[in-house]
C-alpha positions as CSV (number, residue, x, y, z in Angstrom):
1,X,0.0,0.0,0.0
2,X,3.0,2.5,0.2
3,X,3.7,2.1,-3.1
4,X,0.2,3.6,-4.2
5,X,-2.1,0.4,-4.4
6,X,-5.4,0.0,-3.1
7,X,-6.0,-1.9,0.1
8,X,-8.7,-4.5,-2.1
9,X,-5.8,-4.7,-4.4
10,X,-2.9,-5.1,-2.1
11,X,-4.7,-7.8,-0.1
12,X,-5.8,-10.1,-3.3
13,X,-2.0,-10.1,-4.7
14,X,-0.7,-10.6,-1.0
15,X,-2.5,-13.8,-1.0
16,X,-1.9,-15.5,-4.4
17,X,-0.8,-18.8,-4.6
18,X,0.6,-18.7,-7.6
19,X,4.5,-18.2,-7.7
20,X,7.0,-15.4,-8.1
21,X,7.3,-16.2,-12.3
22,X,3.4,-16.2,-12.7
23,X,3.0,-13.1,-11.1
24,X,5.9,-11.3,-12.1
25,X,4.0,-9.7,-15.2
26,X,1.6,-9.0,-13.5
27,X,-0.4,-5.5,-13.5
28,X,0.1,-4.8,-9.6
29,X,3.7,-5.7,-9.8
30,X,4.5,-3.7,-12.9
31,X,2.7,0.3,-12.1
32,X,4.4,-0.5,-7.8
33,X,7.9,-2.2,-8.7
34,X,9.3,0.4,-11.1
35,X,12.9,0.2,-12.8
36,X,13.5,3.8,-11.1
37,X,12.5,2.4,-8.0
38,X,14.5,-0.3,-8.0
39,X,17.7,2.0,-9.6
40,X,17.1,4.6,-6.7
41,X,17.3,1.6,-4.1
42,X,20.9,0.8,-5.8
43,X,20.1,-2.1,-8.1
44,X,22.0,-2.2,-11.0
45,X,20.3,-3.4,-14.4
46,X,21.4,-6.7,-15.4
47,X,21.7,-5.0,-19.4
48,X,24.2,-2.4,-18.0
49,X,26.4,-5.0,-16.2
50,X,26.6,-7.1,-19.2
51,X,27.1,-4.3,-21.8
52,X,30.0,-3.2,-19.1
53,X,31.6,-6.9,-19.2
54,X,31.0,-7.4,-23.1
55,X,31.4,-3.5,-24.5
56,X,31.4,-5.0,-28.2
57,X,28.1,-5.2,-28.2
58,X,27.5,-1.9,-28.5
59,X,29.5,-1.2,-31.6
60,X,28.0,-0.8,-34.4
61,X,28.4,-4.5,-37.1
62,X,30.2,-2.6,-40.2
63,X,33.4,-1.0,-37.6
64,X,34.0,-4.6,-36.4
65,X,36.7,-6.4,-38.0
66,X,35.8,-8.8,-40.8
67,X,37.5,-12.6,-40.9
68,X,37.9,-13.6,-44.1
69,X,35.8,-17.4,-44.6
70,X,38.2,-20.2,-46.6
C-alpha cells in the first residue's frame, strides 16, 4: 500500500498462490515495482552489467573487423 495500491488490491495479490514467475507480469507488480524504483534503491540493471563486461556489443556490425571465410 505505500507504493500507491489500493488496500482491495494489495490484499488479493498478497494472497496469491501462484509463484514469483506467474505473477511477475503481473499489472500490480508492474505500475508499484518500477525500474527507477528499484535503480534509486541501488540495483543495478542486469543490461548495463553485461554491456560493461561485453562492450562490443554496442558497436555498431560494419566498424567490427571482418575474418575472411576459406
Amino acid at each position: 500500500m505505500r507504493l500507491g495500491i489500493d488496500k482491495d488490491h494489495a490484499y488479493a495479490w498478497s494472497r496469491t498462490r501462484k509463484g514469483g514467475w506467474r505473477i511477475a507480469q503481473s499489472p500490480i507488480l508492474t505500475t508499484t515495482i518500477t525500474l527507477l524504483r528499484l535503480k534509486k534503491k541501488g540495483y543495478q540493471s542486469m543490461l548495463e552489467i553485461y554491456m560493461e563486461l561485453n562492450p562490443s556489443l554496442c558497436e555498431l556490425l560494419y566498424t567490427r573487423p571482418v575474418r575472411a571465410v576459406v
